[in-house]
N, C-alpha and C positions, 0 to 999 in steps of 0.2 A: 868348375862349372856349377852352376846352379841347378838343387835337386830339383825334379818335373815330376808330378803325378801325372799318368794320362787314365781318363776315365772311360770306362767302357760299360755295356748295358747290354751282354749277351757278347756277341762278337760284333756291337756296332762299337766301332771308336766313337765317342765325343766329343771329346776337346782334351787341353791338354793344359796343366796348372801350373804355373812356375812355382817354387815355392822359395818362399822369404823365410830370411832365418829367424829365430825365436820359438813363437808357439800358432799353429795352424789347426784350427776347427774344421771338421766335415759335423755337418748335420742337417736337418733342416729349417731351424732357425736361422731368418735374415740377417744376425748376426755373426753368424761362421765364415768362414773365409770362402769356403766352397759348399755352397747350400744344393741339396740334393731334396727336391720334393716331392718326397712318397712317406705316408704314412708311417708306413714300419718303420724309417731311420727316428731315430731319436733328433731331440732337439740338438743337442750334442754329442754326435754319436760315437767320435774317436778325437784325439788329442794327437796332431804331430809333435814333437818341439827338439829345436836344434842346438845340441851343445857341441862345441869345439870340430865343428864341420861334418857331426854325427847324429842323425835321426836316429829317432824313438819314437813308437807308437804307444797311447793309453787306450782302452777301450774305456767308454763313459756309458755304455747302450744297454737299452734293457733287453733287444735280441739277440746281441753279441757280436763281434768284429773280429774275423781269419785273415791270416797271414801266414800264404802258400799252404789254405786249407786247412790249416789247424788253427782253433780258438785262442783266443787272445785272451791270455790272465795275469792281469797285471801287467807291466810295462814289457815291450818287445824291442829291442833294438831292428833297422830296418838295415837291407843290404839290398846292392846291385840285382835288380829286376824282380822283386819279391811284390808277390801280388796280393792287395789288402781286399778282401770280399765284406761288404756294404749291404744287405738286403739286396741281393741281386744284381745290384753294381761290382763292378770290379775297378780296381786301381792298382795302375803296374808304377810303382817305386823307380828312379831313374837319377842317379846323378851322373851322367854319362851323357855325352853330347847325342839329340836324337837323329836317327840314321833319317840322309833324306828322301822324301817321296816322292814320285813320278810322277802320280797319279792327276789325272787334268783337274785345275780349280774350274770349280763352276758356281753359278748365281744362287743355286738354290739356299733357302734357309735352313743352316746347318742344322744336326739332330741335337744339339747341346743346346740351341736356342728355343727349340721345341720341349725339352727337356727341363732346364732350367725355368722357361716362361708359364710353363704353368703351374708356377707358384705365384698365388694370388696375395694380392697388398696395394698400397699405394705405393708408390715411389718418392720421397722425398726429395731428393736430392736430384737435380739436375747434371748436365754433361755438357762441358763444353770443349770444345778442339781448338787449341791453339798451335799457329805454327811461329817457329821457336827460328827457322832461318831458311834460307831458301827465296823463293820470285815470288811467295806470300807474305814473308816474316812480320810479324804484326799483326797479320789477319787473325778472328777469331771467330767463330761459329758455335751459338749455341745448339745443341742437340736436341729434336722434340719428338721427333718421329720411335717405333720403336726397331725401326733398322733402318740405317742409310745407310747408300754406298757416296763413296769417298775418293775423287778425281776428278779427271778432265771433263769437258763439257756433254752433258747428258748426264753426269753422276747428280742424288740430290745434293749435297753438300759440292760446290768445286772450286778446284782449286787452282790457282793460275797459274799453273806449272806446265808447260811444255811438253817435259816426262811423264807426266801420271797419264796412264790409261783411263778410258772413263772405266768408273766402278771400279779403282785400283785394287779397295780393298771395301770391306763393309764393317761398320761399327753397329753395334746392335746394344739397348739397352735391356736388363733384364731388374725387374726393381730398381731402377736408380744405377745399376751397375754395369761398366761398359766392356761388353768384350769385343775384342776384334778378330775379323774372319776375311781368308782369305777371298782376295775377287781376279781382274783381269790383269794382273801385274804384278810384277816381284814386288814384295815388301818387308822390309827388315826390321826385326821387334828388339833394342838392344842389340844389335848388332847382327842377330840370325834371321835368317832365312823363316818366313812365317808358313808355316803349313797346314795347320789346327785354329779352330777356333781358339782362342786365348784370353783369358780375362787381363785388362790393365790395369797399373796400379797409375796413383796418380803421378808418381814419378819416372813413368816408361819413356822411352824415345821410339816413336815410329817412323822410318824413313822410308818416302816412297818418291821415285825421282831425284828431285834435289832440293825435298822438301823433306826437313824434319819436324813432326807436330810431337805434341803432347796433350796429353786430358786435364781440366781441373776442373774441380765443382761448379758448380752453375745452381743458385738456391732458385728457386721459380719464384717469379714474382707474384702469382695471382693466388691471392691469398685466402679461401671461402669466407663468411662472415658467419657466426651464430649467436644466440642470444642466451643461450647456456652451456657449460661443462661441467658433467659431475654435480656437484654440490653447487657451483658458483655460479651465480645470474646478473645479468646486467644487459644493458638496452643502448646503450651509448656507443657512439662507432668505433671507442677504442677499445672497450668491451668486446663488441661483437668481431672484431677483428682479433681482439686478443684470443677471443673462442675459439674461430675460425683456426688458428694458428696452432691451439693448443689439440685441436681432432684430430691434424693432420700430424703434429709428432705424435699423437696416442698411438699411431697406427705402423708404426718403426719398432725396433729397438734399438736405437741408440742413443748414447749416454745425453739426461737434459740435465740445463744448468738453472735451477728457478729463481729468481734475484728479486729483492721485494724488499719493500720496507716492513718489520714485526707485524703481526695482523693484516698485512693481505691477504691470506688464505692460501698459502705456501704449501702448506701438506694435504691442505684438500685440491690443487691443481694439479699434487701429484699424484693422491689417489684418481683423481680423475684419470692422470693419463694411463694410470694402471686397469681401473676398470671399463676404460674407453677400449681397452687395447687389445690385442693378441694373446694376455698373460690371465686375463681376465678371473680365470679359473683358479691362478697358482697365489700361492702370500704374498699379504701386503706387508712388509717388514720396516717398522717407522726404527730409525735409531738417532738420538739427540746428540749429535755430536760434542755439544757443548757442554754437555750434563755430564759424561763419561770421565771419573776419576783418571790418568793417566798413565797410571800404573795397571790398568782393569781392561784398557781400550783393548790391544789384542786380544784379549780373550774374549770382551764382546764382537769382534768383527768376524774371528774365524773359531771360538769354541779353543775347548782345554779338552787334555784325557784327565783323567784321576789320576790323585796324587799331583798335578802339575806345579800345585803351590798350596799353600796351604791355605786352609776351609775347601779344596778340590777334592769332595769326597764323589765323586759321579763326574763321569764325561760327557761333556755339554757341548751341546752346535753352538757355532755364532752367531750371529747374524746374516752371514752369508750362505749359510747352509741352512738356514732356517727357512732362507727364502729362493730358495732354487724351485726352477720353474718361474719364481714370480718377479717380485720387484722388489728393491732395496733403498729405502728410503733415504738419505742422508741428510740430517737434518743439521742445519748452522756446521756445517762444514768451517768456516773460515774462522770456526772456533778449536778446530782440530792442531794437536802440539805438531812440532816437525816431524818430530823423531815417527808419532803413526802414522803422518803423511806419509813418507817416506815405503810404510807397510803396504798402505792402501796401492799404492802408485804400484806396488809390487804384484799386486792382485789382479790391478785394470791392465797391466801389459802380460803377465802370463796366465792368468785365468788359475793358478792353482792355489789354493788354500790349503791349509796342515795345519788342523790345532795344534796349539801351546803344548809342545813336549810328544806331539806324535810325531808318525814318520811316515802316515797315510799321507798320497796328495791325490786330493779331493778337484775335481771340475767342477763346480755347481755352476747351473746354466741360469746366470741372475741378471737384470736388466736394473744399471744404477742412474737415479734419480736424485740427485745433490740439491739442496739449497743455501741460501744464506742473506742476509741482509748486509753484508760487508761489501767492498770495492776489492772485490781480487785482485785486481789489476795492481791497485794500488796499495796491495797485503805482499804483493810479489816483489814489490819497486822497496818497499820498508821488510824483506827479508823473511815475513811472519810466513807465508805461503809458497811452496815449492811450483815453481811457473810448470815444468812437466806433466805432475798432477793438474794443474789449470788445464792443460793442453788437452786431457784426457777425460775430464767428466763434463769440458761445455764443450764438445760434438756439435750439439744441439743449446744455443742459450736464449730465455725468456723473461721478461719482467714482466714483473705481476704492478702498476699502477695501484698510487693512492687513493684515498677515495677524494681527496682533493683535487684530484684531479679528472674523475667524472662523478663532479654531484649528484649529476642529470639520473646517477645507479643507486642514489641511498634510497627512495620509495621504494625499487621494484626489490633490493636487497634486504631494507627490512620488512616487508610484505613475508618474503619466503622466510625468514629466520621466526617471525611470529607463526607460520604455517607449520613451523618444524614442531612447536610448542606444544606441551601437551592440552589436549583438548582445543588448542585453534586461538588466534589473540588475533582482535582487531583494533585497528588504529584509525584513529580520528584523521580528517583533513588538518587541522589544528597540531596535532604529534605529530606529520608528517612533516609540516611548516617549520614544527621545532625540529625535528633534525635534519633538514636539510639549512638550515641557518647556522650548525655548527661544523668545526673543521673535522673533528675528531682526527688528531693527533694518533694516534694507537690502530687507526681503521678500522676493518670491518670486526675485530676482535670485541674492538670498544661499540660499535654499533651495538654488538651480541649484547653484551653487559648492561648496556643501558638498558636497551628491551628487554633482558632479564626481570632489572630489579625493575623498570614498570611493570613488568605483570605481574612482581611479589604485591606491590604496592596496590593495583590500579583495577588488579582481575584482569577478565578478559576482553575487555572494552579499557586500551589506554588511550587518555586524553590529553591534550599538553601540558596540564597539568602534574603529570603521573612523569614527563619526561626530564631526569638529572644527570646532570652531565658533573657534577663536583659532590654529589651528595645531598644536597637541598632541594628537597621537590620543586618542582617546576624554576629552576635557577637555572638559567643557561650561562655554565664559565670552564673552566680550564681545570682537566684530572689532575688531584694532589698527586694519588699514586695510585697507577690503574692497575699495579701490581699486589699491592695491598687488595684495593677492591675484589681484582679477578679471584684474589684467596679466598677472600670474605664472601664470595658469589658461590666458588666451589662447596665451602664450607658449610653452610646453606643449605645448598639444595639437597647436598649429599645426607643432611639430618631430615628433610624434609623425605628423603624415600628411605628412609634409616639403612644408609650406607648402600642401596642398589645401585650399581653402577652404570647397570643399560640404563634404570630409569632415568637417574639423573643425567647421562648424557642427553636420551630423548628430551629431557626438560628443557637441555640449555642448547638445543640443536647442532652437536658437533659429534662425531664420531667418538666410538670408547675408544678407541686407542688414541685421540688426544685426550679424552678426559686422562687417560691413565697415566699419559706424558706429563701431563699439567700436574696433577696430584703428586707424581717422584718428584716434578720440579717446585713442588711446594710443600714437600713432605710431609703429606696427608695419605701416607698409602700403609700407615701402621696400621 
């Protein structure tokens, strides 16, 4: 049988949890498996996970987590009817088929969905109801309401089924997630007898009648429009759709996949979506995939203890643990060897991390944000990229657009990047003319650059003249090496504040932690 949490909140029952095997989150992050919203629970506030047909429980909380009354220290194996206490909730442990109830189904809106629903957010992710066979089979319905009942005529969703009662049964959404709750008719979840409110996965069978449905996502098509995110501005409708697009994942936690070509502004759409977001408060943790020796990676991702290798004179977080509570950059991911794919993958399916040569496992509650300028797709098909990992960090996937492809954004883009500048840079209608007449190859990176070395050149009034795109004032052609340049631009400015590194961020309008990216990856950080 499949183990069952059932939750409770004093002596009301709430609902009742199947659980899947592997690893199960309570907490009150939209990311947990079974989100509990009150205050006092932690983000992540206990760990189930199932080896060889046996639960274990971890506490992860800063109030603490009992089972059958006594605190929980360090890992607890769980047994037949053992009660876990939550801040006031209780959770009765069950891998025992549940005894059945008597008790009359009725309409009302159960207290799990009063419970659950006031946790505030948007909901991403849509609902839709498919039936799989049956006097519907084919039909689909997507879900908008945030309860409907589900049957015969009179239900709001119905279905043309003979057997279903009206309001057979009710589906209800809670954030984007769908549970189902008993209504006017038997209905079987997986084969049982439905009693409890029940969360669904998207691979459940519900049979009601002689109708069997199933759920699968449903993305909502109406997308808001905005005219900035974060650092990034643009006016263009793929712009402001892309904006639009990019608030609404700010506002989740699940895993985005940012795709772009070099210089679209890749880790600023990811700081965006971190300081847009719920996490707002916790680290922003950038890490360059592609810069990490790979011998070194584990121990950047999850930390070492001392002694783990040598020069390990001190035990050091990783990256993961450095950004618990916030967010974890990945940058140029589809620069990553197999062998740490393989670690990572290890990470995103169990959530526990263990530095290099410990024996602590560590939950850090971290929300991962991958980039890359590669074709996964086509890193998966040529062997380079593990398709599972794919499967696991684009949740959520976005393109970030060249700038070739809305010109109509280089005035309003380099307006704000001169704005970033120290003391303020204006631009002529004339240096507007010149850069929207070129392609720039490199994007909005090479936009930066250019308006850099005009204001070395030009002060703070640049004119078309002051605008070079190869090096020769006022020459409009094609970058030798923009890579070179970018060095030569760091190198710069960085003597021009003698070596300050806010300052010279603020000069070149980019955050320090790309300045500081940029300088390891040009080895300017001696």
């Amino acid at each position: 049988m499949r183990a069952t949490l059932v939750l409770f909140r004093g002596e009301e029952r709430l609902l009742a949890w199947p659980l899947r095997g592997g690893r199960v989150a309570l907490g009150r992050a939209d990311t947990c498996d079974l989100v509990i919203p009150d205050e006092a629970v932690s983000r992540i506030h206990c760990v189930l996970t199932e080896r060889a047909g046996r639960w274990s429980l971890q506490d992860n909380s800063r109030h603490g987590t009992t089972v059958n009354e006594t605190p929980v220290v360090g890992q607890v194996d769980l047994r037949e009817a053992d009660v876990i206490g939550v801040c006031g909730y209780t959770l009765r442990f069950s891998q025992a088929s549940p005894a059945p109830r008597t008790s009359t189904q009725t309409r009302r809106a159960s207290p799990a969905v009063r419970v659950l629903g006031s946790w505030r957010g948007p909901a991403v992710e849509g609902v839709a109801l498919v039936a799989e066979s049956g006097p519907a089979e084919g039909q689909r319905w997507v879900l908008t309401r945030r309860r409907q009942g589900v049957g015969g005529p009179g239900s709001r969703v119905e279905v043309p089924d003979p057997r279903m009662a009206p309001n057979h049964f009710f589906l209800v959404l809670v954030r984007g997630r769908p549970l189902i709750e008993p209504g006017d008719g038997i209905t079987l979840l997986d084969g049982e007898r439905l009693w409890d409110p029940t969360p669904l996965y998207p691979d459940d069978r519900v049979r009601a009648g002689d109708t069997v449905l199933r759920i699968e996502r449903a993305l909502d098509d109406h997308i808001p429009e905005a005219t900035w995110f974060g650092e990034l501005v643009g006016e263009s409708a793929l712009s402001r759709r892309l904006f639009g697009t990019l608030k609404i994942l700010a506002g989740c936690e699940y895993p985005v996949l940012i795709q772009g070509e070099p210089g679209t502004g890749k880790e600023e759409a990811a700081r965006g979506l971190h300081t847009e977001g719920p996490r707002a408060d916790g680290p922003f943790v950038p890490l360059n995939c592609g810069a990490l020796p790979e011998a070194l990676i584990e121990s950047e991702l999850f930390g070492h203890e001392k002694g783990a290798f040598t020069g390990a004179s001190s035990r050091r977080d990783g990256a993961f643990l450095q950004a618990a509570g916030g967010t974890l950059f990945l940058d140029e991911i589809g620069e990553m060897p197999l062998l740490a794919q393989g670690k990572l993958l290890r990470v995103l399916q169990t959530g526990e991390v263990r530095r290099v040569s410990g024996d602590t496992v560590l939950y850090p509650d971290v929300r991962v944000i991958a980039a890359t300028n590669r074709d996964l797709a086509a890193e998966v098909q040529a062997g380079r990229f593990r398709r599972d990992l794919l499967f696991r960090i684009n949740a959520l996937e976005v393109r970030l657009p060249s700038l070739r492809e809305r010109p109509e954004d280089i005035p309003v883009i380099a307006r704000a990047l001169c704005a970033r500048m120290d003391g303020g840079v204006r631009l002529s209608g004339g240096a507007i003319e010149a850069l929207r007449a070129y392609s720039f190859p490199d994007n909005v990176r090479e936009l930066r650059n250019v308006l850099v070395r005009a204001r070395v050149f030009g002060g703070p009034t640049i004119t078309r003249r002051h605008i070079t795109f190869s090096g020769g004032v006022g020459e409009v052609g094609t970058p030798t090496d923009p890579e070179a340049a970018e060095r030569r631009l760091l190198v710069e400015a960085l003597e021009r504040h003698g070596g300050n590194r806010s300052a010279t961020a603020r000069e070149l309008g980019i955050p320090r932690s790309t300045l500081l990216y940029r300088m390891g990856r040009y080895g300017l950080m001696g």
